[in-house]
C-alpha positions in Angstrom: -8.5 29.6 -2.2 -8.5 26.3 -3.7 -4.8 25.4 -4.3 -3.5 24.5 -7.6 -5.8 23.1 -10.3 -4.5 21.7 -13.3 -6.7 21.7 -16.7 -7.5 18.5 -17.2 -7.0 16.7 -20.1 -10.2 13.8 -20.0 -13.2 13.8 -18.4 -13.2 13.0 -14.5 -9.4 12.7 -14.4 -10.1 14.7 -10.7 -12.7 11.5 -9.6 -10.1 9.1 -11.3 -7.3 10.3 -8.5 -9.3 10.8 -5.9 -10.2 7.0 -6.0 -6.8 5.9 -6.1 -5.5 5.5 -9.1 -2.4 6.7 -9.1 0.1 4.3 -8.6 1.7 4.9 -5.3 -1.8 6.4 -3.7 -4.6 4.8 -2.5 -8.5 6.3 -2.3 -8.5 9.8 -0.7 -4.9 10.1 -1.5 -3.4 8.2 1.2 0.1 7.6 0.6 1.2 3.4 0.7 4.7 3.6 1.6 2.6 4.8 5.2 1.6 1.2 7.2 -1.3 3.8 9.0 -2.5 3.8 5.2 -1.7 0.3 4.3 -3.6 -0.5 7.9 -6.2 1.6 7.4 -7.4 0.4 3.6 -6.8 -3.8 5.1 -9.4 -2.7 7.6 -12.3 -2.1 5.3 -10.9 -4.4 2.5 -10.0 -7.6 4.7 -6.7 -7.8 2.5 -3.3 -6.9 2.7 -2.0 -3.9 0.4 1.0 -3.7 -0.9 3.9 -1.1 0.1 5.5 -0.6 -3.0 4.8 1.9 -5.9 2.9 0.5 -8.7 3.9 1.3 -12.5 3.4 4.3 -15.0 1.9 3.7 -18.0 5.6 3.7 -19.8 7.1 1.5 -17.0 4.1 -1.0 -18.1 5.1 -0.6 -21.4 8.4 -0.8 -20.4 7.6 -4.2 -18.4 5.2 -5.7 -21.2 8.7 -5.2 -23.7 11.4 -6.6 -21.5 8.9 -9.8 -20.9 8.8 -8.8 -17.0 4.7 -7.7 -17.8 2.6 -10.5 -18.8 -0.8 -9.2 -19.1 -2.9 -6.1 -19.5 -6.4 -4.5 -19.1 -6.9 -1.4 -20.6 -10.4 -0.3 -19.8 -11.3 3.1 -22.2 -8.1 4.2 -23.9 -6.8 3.6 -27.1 -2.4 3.4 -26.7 -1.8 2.4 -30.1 -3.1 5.7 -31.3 -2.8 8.3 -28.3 0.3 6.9 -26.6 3.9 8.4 -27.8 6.2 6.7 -29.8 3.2 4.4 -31.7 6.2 1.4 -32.7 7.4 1.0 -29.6 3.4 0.7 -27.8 2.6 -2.1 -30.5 5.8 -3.8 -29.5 4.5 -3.9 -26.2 1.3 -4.8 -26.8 2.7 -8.0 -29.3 4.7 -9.4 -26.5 2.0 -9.6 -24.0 1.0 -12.8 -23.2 -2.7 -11.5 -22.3 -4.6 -8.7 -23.5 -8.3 -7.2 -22.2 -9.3 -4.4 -23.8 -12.7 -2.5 -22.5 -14.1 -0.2 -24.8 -16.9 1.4 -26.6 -15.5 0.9 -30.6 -13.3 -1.7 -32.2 -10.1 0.7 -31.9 -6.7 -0.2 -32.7 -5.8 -1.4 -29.2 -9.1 -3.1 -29.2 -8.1 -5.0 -32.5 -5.0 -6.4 -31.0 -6.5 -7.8 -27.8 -7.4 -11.4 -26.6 -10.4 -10.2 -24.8 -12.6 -7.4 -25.8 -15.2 -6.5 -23.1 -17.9 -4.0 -24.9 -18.7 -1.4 -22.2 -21.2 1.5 -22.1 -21.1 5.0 -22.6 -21.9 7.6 -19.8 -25.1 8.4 -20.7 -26.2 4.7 -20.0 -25.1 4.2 -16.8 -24.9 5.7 -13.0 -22.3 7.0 -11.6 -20.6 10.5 -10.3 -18.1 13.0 -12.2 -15.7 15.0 -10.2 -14.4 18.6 -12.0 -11.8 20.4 -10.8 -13.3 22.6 -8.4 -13.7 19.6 -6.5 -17.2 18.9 -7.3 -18.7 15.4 -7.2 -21.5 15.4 -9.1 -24.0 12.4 -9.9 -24.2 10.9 -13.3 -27.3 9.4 -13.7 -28.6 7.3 -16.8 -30.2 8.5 -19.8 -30.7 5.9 -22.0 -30.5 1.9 -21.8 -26.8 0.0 -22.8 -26.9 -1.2 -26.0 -27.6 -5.0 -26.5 -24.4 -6.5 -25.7 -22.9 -4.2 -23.5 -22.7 -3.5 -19.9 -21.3 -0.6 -17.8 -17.8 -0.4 -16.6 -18.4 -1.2 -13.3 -20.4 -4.1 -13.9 -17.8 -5.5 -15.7 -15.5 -5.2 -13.0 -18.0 -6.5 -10.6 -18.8 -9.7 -12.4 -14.8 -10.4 -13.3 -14.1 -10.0 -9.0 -17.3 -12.5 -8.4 -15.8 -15.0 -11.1 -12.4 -15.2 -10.0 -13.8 -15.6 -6.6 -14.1 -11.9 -4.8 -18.0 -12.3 -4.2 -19.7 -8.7 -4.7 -22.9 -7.7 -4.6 -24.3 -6.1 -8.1 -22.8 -2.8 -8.6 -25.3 0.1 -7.4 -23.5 3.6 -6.8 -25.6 4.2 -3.4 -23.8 1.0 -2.0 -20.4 2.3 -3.7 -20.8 5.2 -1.7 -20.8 3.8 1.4 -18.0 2.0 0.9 -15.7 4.8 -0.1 -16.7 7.2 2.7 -14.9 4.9 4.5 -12.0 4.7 2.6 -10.9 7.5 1.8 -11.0 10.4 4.4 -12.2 13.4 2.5 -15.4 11.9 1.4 -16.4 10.7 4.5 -20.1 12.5 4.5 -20.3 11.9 0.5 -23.6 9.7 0.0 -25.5 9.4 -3.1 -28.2 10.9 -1.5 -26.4 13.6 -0.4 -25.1 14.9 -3.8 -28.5 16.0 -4.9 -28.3 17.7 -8.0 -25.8 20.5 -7.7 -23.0 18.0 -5.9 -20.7 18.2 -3.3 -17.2 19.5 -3.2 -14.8 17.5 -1.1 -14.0 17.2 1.5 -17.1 16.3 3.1 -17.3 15.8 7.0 -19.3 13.3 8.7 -22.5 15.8 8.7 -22.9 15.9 5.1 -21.1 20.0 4.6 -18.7 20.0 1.7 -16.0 22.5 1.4 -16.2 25.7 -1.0 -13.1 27.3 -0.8 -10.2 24.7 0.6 -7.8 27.6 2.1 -8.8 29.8 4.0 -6.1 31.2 7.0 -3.9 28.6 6.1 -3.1 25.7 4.2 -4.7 22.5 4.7 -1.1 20.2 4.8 0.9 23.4 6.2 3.2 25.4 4.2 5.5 24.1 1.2 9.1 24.4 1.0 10.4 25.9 -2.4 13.0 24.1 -3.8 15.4 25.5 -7.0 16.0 23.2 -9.6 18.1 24.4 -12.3 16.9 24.1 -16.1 17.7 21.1 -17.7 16.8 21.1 -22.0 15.0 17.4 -23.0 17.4 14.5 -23.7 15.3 14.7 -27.0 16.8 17.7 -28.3 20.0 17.6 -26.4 20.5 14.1 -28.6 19.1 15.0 -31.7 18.5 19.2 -32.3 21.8 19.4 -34.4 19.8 17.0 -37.1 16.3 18.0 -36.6 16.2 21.2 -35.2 12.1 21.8 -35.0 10.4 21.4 -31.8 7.2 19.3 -33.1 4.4 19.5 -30.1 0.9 17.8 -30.2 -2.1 18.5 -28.6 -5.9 19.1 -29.6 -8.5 21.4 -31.2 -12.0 22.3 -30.1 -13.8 20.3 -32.6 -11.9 16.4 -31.9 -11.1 14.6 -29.0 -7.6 12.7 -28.9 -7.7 10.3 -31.6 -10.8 11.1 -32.4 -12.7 7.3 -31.8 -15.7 9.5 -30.6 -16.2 12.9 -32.3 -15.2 11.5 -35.7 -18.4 9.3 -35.5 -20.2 12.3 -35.2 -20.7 15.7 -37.9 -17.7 16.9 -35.9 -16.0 15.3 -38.1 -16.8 17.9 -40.9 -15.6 21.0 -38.7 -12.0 19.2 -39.3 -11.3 16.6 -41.9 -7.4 16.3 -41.4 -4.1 16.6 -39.0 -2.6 19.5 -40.3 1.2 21.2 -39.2 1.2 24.6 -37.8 3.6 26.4 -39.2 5.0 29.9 -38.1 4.9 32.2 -41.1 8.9 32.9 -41.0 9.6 28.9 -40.8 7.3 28.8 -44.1 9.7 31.1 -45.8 12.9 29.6 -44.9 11.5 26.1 -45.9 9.5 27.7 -49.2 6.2 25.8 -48.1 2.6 27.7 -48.9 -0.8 27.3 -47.3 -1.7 23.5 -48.0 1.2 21.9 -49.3 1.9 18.5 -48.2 5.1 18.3 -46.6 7.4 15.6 -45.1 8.0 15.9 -41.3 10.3 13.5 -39.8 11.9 12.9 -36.5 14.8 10.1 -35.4 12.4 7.6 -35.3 9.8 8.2 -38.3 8.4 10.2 -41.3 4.7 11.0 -42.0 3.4 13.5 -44.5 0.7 16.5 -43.4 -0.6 19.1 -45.1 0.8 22.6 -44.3 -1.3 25.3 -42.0 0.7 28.7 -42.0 -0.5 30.2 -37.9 0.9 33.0 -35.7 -0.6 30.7 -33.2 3.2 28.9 -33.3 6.6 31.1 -32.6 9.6 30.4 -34.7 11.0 27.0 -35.0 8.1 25.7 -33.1 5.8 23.2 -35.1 2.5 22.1 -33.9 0.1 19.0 -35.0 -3.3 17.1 -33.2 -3.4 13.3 -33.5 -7.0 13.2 -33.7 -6.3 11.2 -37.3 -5.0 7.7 -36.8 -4.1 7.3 -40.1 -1.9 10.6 -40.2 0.6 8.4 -38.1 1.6 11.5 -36.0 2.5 9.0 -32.8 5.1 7.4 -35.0 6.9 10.7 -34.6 7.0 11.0 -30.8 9.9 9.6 -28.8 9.2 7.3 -25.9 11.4 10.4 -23.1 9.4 10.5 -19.8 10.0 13.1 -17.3 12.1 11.5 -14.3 10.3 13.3 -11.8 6.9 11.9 -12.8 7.4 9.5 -14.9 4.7 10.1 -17.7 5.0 10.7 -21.3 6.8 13.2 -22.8 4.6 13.9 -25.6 5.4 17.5 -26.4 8.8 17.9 -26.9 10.0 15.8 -30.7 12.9 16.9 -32.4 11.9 17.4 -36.0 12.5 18.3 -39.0 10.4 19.4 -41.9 10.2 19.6 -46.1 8.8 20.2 -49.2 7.5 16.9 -50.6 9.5 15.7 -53.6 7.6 16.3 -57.2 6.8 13.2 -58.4 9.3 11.7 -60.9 8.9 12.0 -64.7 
């Protein structure tokens, strides 16, 4: 009864959409190529909003590279680790003319940019989550900012008041109020209201959230299926004769993408290193054991990783993390983004894969 929910891959990903960050949405989902919409948001926010799509993250990029982007603010993510295609991002990043970066450590992005604004972590400021059953559920703070630091939106707040946007001090209770009347489906939602167990959206004027979102019917009406022939990744289409290894990334339990958090922490012991999961029939043909250090390289780079023999990949399938920075495992990935949606196509790389030469003499 509640619709299609994708796994998330970062925390409050769900609260991140639902406020309208998407780039062709605006808060509660509202669609801006609609003038109702565009009507409806220059209402509340005295200001005109624009009609057409915003960018992707790769169309920024994108922009940033061909000179048409001139400046950036990245507020909590580190590109020039986590982003595909790791030469390409720092080109970007060199040819903007201005950089902010918002964070909580000196990361790699953060050491290229003009401007670092030091934020806070969760657990020092107020705020909400929202999971992916829909619940929005109140953050509230456990411990002060460090000296020096401020919360996110904060930051923002006192950036709109000095470029001449006058706000008053950010206070989630206020926030609140403002977006139950922005975006429809969390028209009851007051900070009040969520309590300690939360709401799930949407939330009617009275206050009464929704537990199960379809009931007799669906809530936009019924779908129309459409059939759309498979079509293999330009990525190994241009390049599988050379490299014929499908390299995919992802995570493991114990790290978190490039790891800026959990490897401050004893985390860090549970897994000291990238490693390249390697089906045990691959490891035959290739003569690789347990641990070896072998070469893996793709059109556009080579790194080295230390060999980890798993059933948990099929043949001719290879698997890494990038929780490692220094692994260079980005340098691998190809900067292909789905044409449908436009993001990132971080887990399809044409690879191929070696013994290390013995050293000579």
């Amino acid at each position: 009864g509640t619709g299609i929910n994708p796994l998330r891959g970062q925390n409050n990903v769900q609260g991140a959409a639902d406020m309208g960050v998407q780039q062709h949405q605006g808060p509660g989902y509202l669609n801006l190529a609609d003038a109702d919409a565009r009507e409806h948001y220059a209402r509340i926010y005295g200001a005109p909003v624009p009609a057409a799509r915003g960018r992707t993250i790769p169309e920024m990029l994108e922009g940033a590279r061909d000179g048409h982007l001139k400046a950036l603010w990245i507020v909590g993510e580190d590109i020039a680790q986590t982003d595909p295609d790791t030469s390409e991002v720092l080109k970007a990043l060199g040819r903007l003319d201005f950089l902010v970066v918002q964070e909580l450590f000196m990361t790699k992005t953060a050491q290229r940019a003009h401007v670092v604004l030091p934020a806070a972590s969760f657990l020092e400021k107020n705020g909400t989550f929202t999971n992916g059953e829909r619940r929005i559920q109140r953050v509230n703070r456990a411990v002060a900012p460090i000296p020096g630091t401020r919360p996110d939106g904060e930051i923002i707040i006192e950036m709109m008041n000095r470029m001449g946007y006058a706000q008053p001090p950010y206070d989630p209770v206020q926030l609140w109020d403002e977006i139950s009347q922005a975006a429809p489906p969390f028209a009851g939602v007051t900070w009040e209201r969520l309590g300690e167990n939360g709401k799930q959206w949407p939330v009617d004027a009275s206050g009464a959230g929704t537990k199960i979102l379809h009931m007799e019917s669906f809530t936009r009406g019924k779908g129309k299926f459409h059939f759309f022939p498979f079509e293999k990744s330009h990525e190994l289409t241009a390049h599988a004769a050379e490299y014929p290894y499908v390299l995919t990334t992802g995570r493991r339990l114990v790290h978190y993408n490039c790891g800026a958090m959990t490897r401050r922490t004893p985390d860090k012991a549970l897994a000291t290193a990238d490693r390249l999961y390697v089906n045990p029939a691959d490891a035959r043909r290739k003569r690789v054991s347990e641990g070896d250090s072998v070469r893996v390289f793709s059109p556009r780079a080579e790194i080295h990783l230390p060999v980890k023999i798993s059933t948990e990949v099929p043949e001719g399938v290879l698997f890494t993390t990038f929780h490692f920075p220094d692994e260079l495992v980005n340098l691998l990935t190809s900067d292909e983004i789905d044409p449908e949606s436009l993001c990132p196509e971080y887990k399809v790389v044409a690879v191929d894969f070696c013994a290390k030469a013995a050293p000579a003499g």
